[in-house]
C-alpha positions in Angstrom: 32.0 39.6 30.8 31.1 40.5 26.8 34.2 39.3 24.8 34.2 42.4 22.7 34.9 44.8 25.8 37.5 42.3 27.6 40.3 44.7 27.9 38.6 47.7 29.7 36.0 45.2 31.5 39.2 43.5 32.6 40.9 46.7 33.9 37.9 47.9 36.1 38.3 44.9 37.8 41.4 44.6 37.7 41.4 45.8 41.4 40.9 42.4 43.5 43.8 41.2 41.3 42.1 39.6 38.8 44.3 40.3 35.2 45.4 38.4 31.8 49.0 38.6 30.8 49.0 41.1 27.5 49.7 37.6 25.4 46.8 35.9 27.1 44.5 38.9 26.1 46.0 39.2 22.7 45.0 35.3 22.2 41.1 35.7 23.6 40.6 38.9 21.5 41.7 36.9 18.7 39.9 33.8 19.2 36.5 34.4 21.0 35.6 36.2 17.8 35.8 32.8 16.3 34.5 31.5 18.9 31.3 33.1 18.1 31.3 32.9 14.7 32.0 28.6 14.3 29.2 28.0 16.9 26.6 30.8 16.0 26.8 32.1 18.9 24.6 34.9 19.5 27.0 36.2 22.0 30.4 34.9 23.8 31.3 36.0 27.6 34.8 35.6 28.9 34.0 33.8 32.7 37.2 33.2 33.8 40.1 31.3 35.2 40.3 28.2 36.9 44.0 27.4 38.6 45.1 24.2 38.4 48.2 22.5 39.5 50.0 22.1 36.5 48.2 24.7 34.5 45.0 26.7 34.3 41.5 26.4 32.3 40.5 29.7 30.6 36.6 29.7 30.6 34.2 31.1 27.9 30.4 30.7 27.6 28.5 30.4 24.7 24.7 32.6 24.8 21.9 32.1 22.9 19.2 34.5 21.6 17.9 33.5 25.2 19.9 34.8 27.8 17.9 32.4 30.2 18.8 29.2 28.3 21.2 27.0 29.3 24.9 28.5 27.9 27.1 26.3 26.5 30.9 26.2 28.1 34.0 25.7 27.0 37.3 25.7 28.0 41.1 26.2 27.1 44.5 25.4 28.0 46.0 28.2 26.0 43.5 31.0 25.0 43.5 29.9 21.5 42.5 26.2 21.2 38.7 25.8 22.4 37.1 22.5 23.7 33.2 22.3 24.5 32.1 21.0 28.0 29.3 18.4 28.0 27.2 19.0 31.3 26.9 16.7 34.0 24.5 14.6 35.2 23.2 15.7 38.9 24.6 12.2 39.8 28.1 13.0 38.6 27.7 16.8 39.8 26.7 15.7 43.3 30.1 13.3 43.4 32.5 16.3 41.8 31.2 18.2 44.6 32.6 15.8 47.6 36.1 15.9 45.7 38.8 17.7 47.7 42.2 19.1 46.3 43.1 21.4 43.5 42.6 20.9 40.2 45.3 19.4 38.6 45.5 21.4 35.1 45.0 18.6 33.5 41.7 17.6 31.6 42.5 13.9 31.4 43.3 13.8 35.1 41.0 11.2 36.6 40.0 11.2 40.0 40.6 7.5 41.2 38.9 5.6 44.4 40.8 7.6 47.3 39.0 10.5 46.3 35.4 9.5 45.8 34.2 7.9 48.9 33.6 4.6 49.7 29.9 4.4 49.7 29.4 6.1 46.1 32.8 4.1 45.3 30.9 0.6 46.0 27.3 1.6 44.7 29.6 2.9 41.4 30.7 -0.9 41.0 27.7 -2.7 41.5 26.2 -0.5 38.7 29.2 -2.2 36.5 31.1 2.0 36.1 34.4 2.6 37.5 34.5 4.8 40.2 36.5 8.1 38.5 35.5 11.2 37.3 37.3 13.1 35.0 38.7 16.5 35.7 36.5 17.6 33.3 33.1 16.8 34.4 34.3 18.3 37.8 35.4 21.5 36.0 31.8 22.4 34.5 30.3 20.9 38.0 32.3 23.8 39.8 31.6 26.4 37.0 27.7 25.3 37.5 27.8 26.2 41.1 29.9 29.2 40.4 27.7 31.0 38.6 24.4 29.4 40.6 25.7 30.7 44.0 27.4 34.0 42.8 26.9 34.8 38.8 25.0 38.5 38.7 23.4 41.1 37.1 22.4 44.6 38.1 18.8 44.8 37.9 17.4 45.8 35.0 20.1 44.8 32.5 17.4 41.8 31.5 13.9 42.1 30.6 11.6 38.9 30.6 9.3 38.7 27.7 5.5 37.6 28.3 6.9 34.1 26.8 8.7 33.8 29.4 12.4 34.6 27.2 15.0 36.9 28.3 16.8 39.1 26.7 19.1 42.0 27.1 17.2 45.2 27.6 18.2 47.8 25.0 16.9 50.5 27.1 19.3 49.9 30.5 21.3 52.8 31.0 22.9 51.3 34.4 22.2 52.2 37.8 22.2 55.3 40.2 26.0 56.0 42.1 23.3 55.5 45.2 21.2 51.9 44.0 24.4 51.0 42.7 25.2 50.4 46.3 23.0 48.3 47.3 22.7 44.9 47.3 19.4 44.8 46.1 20.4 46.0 43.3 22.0 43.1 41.9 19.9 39.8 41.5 21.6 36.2 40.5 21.4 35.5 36.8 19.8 31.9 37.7 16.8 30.0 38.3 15.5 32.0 41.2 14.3 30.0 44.2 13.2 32.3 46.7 10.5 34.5 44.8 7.7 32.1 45.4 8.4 32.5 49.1 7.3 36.8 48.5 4.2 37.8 50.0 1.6 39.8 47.5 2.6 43.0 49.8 6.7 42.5 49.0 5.7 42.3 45.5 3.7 45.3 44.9 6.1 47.7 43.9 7.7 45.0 41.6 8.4 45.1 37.7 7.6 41.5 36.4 9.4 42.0 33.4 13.0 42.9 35.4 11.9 41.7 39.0 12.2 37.8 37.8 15.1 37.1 39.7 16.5 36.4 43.3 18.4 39.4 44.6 21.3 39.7 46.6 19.5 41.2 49.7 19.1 37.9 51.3 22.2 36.1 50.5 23.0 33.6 53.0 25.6 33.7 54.8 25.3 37.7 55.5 28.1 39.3 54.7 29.2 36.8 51.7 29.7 40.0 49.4 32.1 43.1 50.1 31.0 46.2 48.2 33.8 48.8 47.2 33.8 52.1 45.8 37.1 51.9 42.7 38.9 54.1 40.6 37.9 57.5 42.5 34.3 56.4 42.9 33.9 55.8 39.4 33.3 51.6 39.7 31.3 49.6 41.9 33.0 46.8 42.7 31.3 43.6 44.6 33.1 40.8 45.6 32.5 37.2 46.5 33.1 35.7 50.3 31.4 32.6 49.4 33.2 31.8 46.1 36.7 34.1 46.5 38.1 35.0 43.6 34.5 36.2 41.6 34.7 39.8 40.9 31.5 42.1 39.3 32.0 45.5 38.6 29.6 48.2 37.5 30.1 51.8 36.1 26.9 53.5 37.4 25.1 55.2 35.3 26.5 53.4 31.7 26.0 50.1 30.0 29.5 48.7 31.4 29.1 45.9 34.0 30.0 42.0 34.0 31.7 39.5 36.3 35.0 37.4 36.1 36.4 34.5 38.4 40.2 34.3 38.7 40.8 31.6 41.5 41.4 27.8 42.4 37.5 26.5 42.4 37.8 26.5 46.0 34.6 27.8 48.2 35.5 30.2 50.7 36.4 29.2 54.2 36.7 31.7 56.3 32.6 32.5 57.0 32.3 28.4 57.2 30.0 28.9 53.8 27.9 26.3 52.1 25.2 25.7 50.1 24.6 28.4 47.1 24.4 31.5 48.8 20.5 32.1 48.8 17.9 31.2 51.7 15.6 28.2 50.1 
């Protein structure tokens, strides 16, 4: 969710429990401003909170003039003091994956042998690297698939330029009370992988420069998202099954929408879920 609208975005979805202490919010208004300002930044989103153990990892991403780009992350201890997150190699993301537990809190945790297993644990020391990942490379590795597998957008928020750049579309005045309710409404601010697999006749009625993205519709498991009417019908309010703890609210009918994760980094349980969400 935008930095500059924290506090309200915060209270419309403040429903599935997802909140900031008033010092907490007092400390991001005051530093994601900065934020912005000593990276040039085009624009800084609050994502969330991961839980750890001994303490939590406030997470803010850093947006380009392309909204498509890759976003730079960072992270914080304390909302005040920010630390960029180098991205993982696939290699390293594909072993943070397999790593069971909760976080510990602490960024200088390693993960030692017991927890990577013995095959990439061996094939680690032949290649002369000791077999530990930091707590930090599993950190971005479970923000990546976070927002692969549930990060979204109500369509038409974006527009995709004939360069192929995206950008926020000045002229989006939010959705219908009625599309608003539909899960087709919302498409997965990532690399899509399903629109190749659309026949000519499912793309007819498309817009190309908003219908460049994988919709909800077809999520995998069914039933991974909960939609709820909030605040006297006011709010849309989706929620995550496969990643609990993600939260996207939309006012229909107005500019205000965004998503924010309050939880462990855990993927949900209950449904048996895997994978990222989205039939491949």
């Amino acid at each position: 969710m935008e930095a500059a609208g924290l506090p309200a975005a915060l209270e419309l979805a403040a429903g599935g429990g997802a909140g900031l202490s008033p010092e907490k919010r007092a400390a991001l208004g005051a530093s994601l401003p900065l934020l912005r300002r000593d990276y040039r930044f085009e624009a800084v989103w609050f994502w969330g909170c991961v839980q750890g153990v001994r303490g939590a990892y406030y997470i803010a991403q850093g947006l380009g003039a392309d909204r498509a780009a890759p976003r730079s992350r960072l992270y914080s201890l304390n909302c005040v003091d920010w630390s960029l997150l180098t991205p993982v190699t696939k290699e390293v993301e594909a072993q943070a994956e397999k790593l069971k537990g909760r976080f510990q809190g602490d960024p200088s945790f390693q993960y030692e042998h017991a927890e990577v297993n013995a095959e990439d644990a061996e094939r680690l020391l032949e290649d002369g690297k000791e077999p530990v990942i930091k707590e930090e490379d599993r950190l971005i590795a479970t923000i990546d698939q976070i927002d692969r597998a549930v990060g979204i957008i109500p369509r038409g928020a974006f527009v995709k330029t004939p360069l192929g750049s995206v950008h926020e579309n000045r002229n989006f005045e939010g959705l219908s009370l009625t599309e608003a309710k539909k899960m087709s409404s919302y498409f997965h601010f990532t690399e899509p992988v399903n629109l190749k697999n659309k026949t000519l006749l499912e793309k007819a009625n498309w817009d190309p420069s908003i219908d460049f993205l994988d919709s909800l519709e077809h999520d995998i498991p069914q039933g991974s998202w909960t939609v709820q009417l909030e605040k006297g019908g006011t709010v849309v309010v989706l929620r995550s099954l496969l990643w609990p703890g993600l939260t996207f609210y939309h006012v229909p009918m107005t500019k205000q929408y965004g998503y924010v994760y309050f939880g462990t980094g855990a993927r949900g349980k209950r449904l048996g879920l895997s994978g990222n969400g989205r039939a491949t």
